[in-house]
N, C-alpha and C positions, 0 to 999 in steps of 0.2 A: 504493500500500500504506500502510496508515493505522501511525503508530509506535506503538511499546510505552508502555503508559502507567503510573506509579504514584501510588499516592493511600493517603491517609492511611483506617483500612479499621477500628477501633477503634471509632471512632463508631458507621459503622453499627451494626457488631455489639449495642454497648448499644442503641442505637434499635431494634431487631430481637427483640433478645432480651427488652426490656421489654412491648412492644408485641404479642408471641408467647405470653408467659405471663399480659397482664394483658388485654389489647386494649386498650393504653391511649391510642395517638390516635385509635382508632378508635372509643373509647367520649367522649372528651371532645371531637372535633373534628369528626368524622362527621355528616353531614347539615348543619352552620352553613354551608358554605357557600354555599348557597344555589343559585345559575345558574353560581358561579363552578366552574373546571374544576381535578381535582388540589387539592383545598383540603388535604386531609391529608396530601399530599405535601407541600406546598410546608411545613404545620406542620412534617411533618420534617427538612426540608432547612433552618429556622432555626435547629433545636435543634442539628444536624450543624455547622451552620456555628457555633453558642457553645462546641461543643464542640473545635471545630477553630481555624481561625485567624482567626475570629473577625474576618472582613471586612464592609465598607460592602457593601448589597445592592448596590449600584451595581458591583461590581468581582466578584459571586460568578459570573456566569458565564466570567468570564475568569481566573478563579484555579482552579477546581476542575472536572475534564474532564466530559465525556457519558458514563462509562461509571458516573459516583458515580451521575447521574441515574437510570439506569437499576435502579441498586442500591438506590434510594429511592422505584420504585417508580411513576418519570415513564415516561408513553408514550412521550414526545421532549424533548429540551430547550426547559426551560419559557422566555417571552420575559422582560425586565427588567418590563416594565410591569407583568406579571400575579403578577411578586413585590413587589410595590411596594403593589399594590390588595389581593392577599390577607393583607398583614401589618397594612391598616387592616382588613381584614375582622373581624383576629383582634380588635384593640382596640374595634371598634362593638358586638364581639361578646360583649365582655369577661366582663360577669356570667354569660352563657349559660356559658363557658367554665370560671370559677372554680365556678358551682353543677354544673356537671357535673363538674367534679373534684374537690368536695367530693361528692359521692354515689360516687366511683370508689373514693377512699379508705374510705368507710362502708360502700362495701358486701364490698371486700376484707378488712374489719378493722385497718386500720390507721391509725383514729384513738387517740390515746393520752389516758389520763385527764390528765395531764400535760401542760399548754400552756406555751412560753415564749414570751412577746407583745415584740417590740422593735419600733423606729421607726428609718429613716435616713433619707437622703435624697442625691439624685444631681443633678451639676449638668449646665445646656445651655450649649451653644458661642452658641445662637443666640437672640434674643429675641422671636420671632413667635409660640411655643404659650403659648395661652391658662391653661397649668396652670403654667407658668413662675413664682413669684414672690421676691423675697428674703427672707430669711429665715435661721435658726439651718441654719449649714453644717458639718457634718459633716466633708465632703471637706477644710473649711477656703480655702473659695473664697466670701466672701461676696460679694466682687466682679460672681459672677456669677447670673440667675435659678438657682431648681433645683426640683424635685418632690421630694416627701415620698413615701417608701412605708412599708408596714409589714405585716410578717411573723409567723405565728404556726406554731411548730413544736412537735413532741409530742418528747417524752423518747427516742421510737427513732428521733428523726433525720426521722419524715416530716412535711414541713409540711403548713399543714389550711388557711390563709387568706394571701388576699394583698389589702391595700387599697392603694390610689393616691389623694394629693389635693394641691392646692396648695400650693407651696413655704412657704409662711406660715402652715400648719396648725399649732398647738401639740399636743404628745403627749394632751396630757391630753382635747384636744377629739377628736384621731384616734383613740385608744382606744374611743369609742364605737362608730363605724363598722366598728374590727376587732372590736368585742364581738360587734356587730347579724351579722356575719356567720360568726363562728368559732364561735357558739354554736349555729348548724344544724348542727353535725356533734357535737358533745361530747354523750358521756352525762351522764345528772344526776352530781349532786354531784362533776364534773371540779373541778381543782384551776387559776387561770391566774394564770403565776408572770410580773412583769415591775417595772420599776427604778420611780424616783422621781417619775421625770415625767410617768407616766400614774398616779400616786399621787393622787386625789382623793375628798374623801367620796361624791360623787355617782356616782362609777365604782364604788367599791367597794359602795355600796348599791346598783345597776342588777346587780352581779354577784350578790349574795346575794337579790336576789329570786326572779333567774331557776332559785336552784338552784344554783349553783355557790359553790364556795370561791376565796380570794385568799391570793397571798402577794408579800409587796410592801416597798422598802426605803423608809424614814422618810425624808424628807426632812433635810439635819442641819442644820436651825435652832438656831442657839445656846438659846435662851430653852427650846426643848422637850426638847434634850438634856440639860441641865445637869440636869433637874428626873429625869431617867432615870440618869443620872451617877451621883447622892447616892443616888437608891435604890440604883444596884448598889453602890455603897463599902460600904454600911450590910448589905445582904445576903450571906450564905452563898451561894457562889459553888461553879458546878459545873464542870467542866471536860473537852476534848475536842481531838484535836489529827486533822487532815485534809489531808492532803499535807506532812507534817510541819509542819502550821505548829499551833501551841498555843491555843486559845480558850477564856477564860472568859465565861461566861454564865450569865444569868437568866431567869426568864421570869415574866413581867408580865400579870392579865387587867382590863382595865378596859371597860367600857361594853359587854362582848361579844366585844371584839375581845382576841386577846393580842398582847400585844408580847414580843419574843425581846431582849433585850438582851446585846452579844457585844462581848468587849475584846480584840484582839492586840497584843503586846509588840512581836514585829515588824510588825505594820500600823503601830503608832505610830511606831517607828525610819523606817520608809520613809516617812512620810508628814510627819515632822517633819525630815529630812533636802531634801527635796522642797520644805518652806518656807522654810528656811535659804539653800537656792539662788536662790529667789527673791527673798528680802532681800538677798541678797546684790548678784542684778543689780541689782535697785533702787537703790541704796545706789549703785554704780558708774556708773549712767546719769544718777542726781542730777548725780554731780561738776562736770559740766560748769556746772548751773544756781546750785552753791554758789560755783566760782568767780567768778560773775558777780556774786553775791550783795555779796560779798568786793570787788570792783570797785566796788561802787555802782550796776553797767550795769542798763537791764533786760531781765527773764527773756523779756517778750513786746511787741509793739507791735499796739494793732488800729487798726483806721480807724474813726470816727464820725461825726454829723452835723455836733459840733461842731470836729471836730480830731483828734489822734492820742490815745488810752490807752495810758499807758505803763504796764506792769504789772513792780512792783518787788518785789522779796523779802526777809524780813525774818531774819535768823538767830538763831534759839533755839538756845544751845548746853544741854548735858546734864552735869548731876555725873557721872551711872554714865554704862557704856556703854547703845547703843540698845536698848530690846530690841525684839524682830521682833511687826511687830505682826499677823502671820500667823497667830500660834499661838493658838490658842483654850482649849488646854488639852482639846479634845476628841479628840485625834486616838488612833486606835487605837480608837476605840468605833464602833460600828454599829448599826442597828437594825431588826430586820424586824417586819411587821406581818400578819398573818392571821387568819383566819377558823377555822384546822384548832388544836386544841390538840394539840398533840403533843411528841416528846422536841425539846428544841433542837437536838442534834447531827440527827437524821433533816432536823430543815425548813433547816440550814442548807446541810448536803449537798445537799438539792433544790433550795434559792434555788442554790449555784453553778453547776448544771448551766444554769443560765441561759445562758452561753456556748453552747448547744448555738445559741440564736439568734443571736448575735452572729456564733458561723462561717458560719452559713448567709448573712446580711447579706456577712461578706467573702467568700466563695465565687459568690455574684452578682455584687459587683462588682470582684475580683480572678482569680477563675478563669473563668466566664464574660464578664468583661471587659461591664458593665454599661457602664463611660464608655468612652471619650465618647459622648454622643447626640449622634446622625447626621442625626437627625430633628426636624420642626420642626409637622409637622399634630399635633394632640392623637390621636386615633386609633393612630396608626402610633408613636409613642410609647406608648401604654397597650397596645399589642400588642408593641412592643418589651419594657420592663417583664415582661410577661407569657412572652412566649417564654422571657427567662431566667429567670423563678421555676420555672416549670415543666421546661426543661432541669435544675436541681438537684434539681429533687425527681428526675428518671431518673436521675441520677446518686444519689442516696439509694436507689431502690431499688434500684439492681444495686449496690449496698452491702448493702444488706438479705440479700440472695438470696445474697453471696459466700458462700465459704468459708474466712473468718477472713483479708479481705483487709489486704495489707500495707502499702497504700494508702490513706488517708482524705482528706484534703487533695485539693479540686478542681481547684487549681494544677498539682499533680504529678501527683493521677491524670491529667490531661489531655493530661503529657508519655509516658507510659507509653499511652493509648490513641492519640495520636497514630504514635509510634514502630512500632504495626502499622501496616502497609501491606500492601495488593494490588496488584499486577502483574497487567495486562494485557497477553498478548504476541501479538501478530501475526504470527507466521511465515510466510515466502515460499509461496505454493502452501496454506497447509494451513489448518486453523480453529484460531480462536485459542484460548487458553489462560490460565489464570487461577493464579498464586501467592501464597500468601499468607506474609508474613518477619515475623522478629523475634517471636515465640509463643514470650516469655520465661515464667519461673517466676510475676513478679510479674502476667502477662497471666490466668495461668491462676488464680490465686488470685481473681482480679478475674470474671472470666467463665467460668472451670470450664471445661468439654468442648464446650461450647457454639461456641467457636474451630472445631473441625474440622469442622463442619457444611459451610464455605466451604471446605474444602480440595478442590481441581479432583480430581475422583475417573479423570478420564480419562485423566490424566498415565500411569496403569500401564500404558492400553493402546497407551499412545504406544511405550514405548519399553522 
């Protein structure tokens, strides 16, 4: 007699429920696989598994029983190897993949005139894939290779593009690549809002050819600010406050383009508080090298061809105290740049929603658990990658579809779909039966009525 079994039953249901209203593995995954067997099963059982506990395929048949299979729509329990081949499938298959789910979103309508474009990047344990390089770490692990991705999401939370390239890609070169591809789904004169680093004239002229508007933060060069500084002193100053925080601003048009220039009181306080601590370490990590100073000893020794370099140090002392030489005098100023003239309070409001990218960025790789890569072929990494971009966006739409859910966050929502669970029970003598627990308030706000679909209907005639 086989035992009663429970499993985490949440997932399915969003994978069910999305896939029910949209077709949506079956419009984006359907037919790529080629000869291979269960292709869009096995898509679903990745996306199950980032939504769940988020295991090494190596360990998913032994973590999650035969009856999930069934419920995702396998004939029989699929082998290790055939999920190992269909997740490079998914990455040889990649572009097929992202152009079929940018046509899924275009033709639902849910591309938004409003793009936020960001860049991150994720690092590997291992040093064998070819897309591995060093480079500006994010994670803060430069120590180790890592891949560059970059994401582009519309204003109601659904993303529209996903690039992947070399861990040594600069923003400003990858922004091309997410232009060449986020711009097959945008209507004309779309708006694409993103930070400093993909700030260059050649991006912003490639966008204003095609049709489209920019809105984009200045890079803060002393020499350019200063010169925007003295104009806003000298100008009539408008004002606007947006989470309670107070901002004065101007706004500037030169060469076609306008420039927004914005001052906070508190952005200065935080940010010149922020430099203070950093003098301050400074100032305390010297000590050690002033003492030595004071000694005579010296600060370093290297080896040459001729002998040893003694490297000694000299003490300048000071009338006044030091001042920090952090401070620029610009702090509390900012600057945006675009293409649209409009009121400053509206484009600044828009420039914040920026963050709508940045959750999405930590929601891959905190709630979907993006790290660590497990993987080491280039393939099977660009389909990994891809599994979890696309696991968020289903998580976005049964966001979209709630009904004023209570939940946003991937992290959480993940513990709330996990926490449903189905029971399968095997009773002695008779056929089994199926329950479905914990079909909380917040489950229902998340999934609606949708839940009782799976409710075992033959229990009433049981008993």
């Amino acid at each position: 007699m086989k035992s009663n079994v429970t499993f985490e039953f949440g997932n399915v249901i969003v994978l069910n429920k999305i896939n029910g209203r949209f077709g949506f593995f079956d419009s984006i995954f359907g037919g790529l696989g080629g000869k291979a067997k269960e292709f869009v099963q096995c898509a679903k059982l990745f996306s199950y598994n980032r939504l769940g506990k988020c295991v090494s395929i190596n360990r998913i048949l032994s973590v999650y029983p035969a009856e999930l299979f069934e419920h995702l729509g396998f004939e029989d329990v699929p082998r290790k190897r055939t999920l190992y081949r269909n997740l490079e499938r998914v990455g040889i298959r990649c572009n097929f993949v992202v152009d079929r789910y940018q046509r899924f979103i275009k033709l639902n309508r849910l591309v938004s005139e409003e793009q936020f474009v960001d860049f991150s990047s994720t690092y590997l344990e291992g040093g064998k894939c070819k897309l591995g390089k060093q480079g500006y770490s994010r994670d803060r692990r430069p120590d180790k290779p890592q891949i560059n991705f970059g994401i582009s999401t519309g204003i109601n939370n659904i993303p529209s593009a996903l690039t992947i390239q070399k861990g040594n890609v600069q923003d400003k070169k990858h922004f091309k690549a997410m232009f060449n591809l986020v711009r097959k789904v945008l209507p004309e004169n779309s708006v694409l809002i993103f930070d400093c680093g993909a700030n260059t004239a050649k991006n912003k002229e490639r966008i204003r050819k095609k049709g489209f508007h920019y809105l984009t933060l200045k890079a803060k060069k002393k020499k350019t600010y200063k010169k925007y500084v003295k104009l806003f002193r000298k100008t009539e100053k408008q004002t606007t406050t947006i989470n309670g925080i107070r901002y004065e601003h101007i706004k500037i048009v030169e060469d076609g383009e306008v420039n927004y220039v914005y001052y906070s009181e508190k952005l200065a306080k935080e940010q010149l508080a922020i430099k203070q601590r950093k003098f301050q370490k400074e100032l305390e990590k010297n000590d050690i090298k002033l003492r030595k100073v004071k000694k005579g000893k010296p600060l370093a020794t290297y080896i040459s061809k001729e002998g040893y370099i003694h490297a000694k140090g000299l003490l300048q002392k000071t009338f006044k105290d030091i001042p920090n030489p952090y401070i620029t005098g610009l702090e509390g100023y900012f600057i945006l740049e675009s293409s649209i003239s409009d009121e400053p309070e509206k484009i600044l409001k828009l420039y914040k929603d920026k963050d709508k990218a940045e959750k999405l960025i930590r929601n891959m790789k905190e709630g979907t658990e993006l790290r660590p890569m497990r993987h080491w072929s280039t393939p099977a990494i660009i389909g990994y990658i891809l599994i979890v971009f696309l696991t968020n966006c289903l998580l976005n739409l049964t966001l979209l579809l709630a009904n004023n859910p209570v939940v946003k966050n991937a992290k959480l929502l993940k513990k709330y779909l996990n926490n449903l669970t189905l029971t399968v029970v095997y009773p002695k003598n008779r056929f089994r039966f199926t329950i479905i627990s914990n079909v909380t308030p917040e489950i229902r706000s998340i999934l609606g009525n949708y839940v009782d679909k799976y409710e075992d209907k033959s229990l009433e005639l049981r008993w």
